[in-house]
C-alpha positions as CSV (number, residue, x, y, z in Angstrom):
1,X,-5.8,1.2,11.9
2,X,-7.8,1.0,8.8
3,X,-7.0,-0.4,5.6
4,X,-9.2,0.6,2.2
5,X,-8.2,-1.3,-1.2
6,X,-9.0,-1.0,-4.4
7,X,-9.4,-3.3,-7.4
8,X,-11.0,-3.8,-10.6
9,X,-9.3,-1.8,-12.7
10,X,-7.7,-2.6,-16.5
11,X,-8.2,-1.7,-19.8
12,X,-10.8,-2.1,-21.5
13,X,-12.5,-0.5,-25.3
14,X,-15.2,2.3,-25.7
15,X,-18.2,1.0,-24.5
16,X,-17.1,-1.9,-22.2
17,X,-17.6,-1.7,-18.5
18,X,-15.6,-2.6,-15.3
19,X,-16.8,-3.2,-11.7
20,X,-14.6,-1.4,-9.3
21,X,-14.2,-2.9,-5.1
22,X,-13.8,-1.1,-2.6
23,X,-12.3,-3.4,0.8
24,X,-12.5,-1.5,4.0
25,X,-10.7,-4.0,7.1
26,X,-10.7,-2.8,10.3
27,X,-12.3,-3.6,13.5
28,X,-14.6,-2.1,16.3
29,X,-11.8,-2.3,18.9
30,X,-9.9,0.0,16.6
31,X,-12.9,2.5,15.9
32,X,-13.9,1.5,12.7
33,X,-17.7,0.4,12.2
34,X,-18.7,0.0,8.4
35,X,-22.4,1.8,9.1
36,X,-21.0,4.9,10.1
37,X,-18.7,6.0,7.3
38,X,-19.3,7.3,4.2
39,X,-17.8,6.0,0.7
40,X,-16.6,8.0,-1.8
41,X,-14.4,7.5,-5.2
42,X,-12.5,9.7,-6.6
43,X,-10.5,10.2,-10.0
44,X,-7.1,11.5,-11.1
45,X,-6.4,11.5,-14.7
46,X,-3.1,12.5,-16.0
47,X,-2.8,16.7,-15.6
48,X,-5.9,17.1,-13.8
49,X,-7.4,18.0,-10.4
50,X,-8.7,14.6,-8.8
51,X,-12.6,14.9,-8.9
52,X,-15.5,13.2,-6.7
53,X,-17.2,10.6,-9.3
54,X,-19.5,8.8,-6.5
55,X,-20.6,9.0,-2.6
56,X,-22.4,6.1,-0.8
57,X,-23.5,6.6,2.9
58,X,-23.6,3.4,4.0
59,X,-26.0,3.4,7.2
60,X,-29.3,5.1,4.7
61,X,-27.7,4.2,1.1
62,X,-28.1,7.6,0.0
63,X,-25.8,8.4,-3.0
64,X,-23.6,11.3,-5.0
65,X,-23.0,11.2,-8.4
66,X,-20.8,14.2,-10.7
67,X,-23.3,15.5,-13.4
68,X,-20.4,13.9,-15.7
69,X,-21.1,10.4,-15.1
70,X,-24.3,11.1,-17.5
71,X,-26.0,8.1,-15.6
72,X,-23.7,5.5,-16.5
73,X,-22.1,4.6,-13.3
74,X,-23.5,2.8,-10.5
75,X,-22.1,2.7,-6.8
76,X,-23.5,0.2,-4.2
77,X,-22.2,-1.4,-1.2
78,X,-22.6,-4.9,0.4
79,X,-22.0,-4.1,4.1
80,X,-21.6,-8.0,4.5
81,X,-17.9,-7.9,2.9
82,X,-17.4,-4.1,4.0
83,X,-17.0,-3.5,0.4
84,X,-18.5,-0.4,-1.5
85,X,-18.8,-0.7,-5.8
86,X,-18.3,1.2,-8.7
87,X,-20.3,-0.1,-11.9
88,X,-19.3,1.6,-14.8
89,X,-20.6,1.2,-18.4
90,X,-20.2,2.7,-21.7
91,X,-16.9,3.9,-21.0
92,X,-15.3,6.4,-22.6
93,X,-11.5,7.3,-23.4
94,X,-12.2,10.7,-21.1
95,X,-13.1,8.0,-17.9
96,X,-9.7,7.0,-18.3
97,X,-7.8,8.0,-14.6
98,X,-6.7,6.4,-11.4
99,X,-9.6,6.1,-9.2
100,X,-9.5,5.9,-5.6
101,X,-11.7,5.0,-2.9
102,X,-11.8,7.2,0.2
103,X,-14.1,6.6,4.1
104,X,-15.0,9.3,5.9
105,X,-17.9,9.4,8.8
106,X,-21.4,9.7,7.2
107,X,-21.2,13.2,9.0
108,X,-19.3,14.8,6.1
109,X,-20.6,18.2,4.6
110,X,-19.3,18.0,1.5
111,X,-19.2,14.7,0.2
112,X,-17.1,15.2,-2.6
113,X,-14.4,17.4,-0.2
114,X,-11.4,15.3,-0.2
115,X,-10.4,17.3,3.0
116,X,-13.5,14.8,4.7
117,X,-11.8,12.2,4.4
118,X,-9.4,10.2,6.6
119,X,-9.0,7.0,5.1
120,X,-7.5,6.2,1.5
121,X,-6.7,3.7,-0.9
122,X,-4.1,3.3,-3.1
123,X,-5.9,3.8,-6.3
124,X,-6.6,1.4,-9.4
125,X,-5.7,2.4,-12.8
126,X,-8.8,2.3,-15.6
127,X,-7.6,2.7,-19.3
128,X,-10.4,3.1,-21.8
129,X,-9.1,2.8,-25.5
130,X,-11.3,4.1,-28.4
């Protein structure tokens, strides 16, 4: 009933930055109103656990950011084109992962708990080279 894509991803050097979209579709007939879910993206590099990186609620803007993220990524949403954003600068060959963009209603308790989630993308690559 919902769809969420993601795109933005590449590669790019140390340093550079990419802006990663986040597309919800979906209509009010079929439940979905943009206001009252949360946003969150989440990473998977190769071997490892996939990690929260970034929560939006969308109806108060409040946001989540991992301690790792050191201040250098930005999320934002533009409820207009039912997207949410990842900005991410001075990357680094550790940021390298699949990242995934995941709704679930603003009434999550944990918004980094996959489990809160009941919408999913596919996931876009990001490949930082040194």
């Amino acid at each position: 009933e919902v769809q969420i894509v993601e795109s933005g991803g590449g590669l790019v050097r140390a340093g550079g930055s990419l802006r990663l979209s986040c597309t919800a579709s979906g209509s009010t007939a079929s439940g979905f109103i943009f206001d009252d879910y949360a946003f969150t993206w989440f990473r998977q590099a190769p071997g490892k656990d996939r990690k929260g990186v970034s929560c939006i609620t969308v109806s108060d803007g409040t946001t989540y950011y991992a301690d790792f993220m050191e201040g250098r990524f930005t999320i934002s949403s533009d409820n207009a084109k039912n997207t949410v954003y990842l900005q991410m600068n001075s990357l680094k060959p550790e940021d390298t992962a699949v990242y995934y963009c995941a709704a679930g209603l603003s009434s999550i308790l944990n918004p980094f708990d996959e489990y809160e989630y009941n919408y999913w993308g596919q996931g876009t690559q990001v490949t930082v080279s040194s």
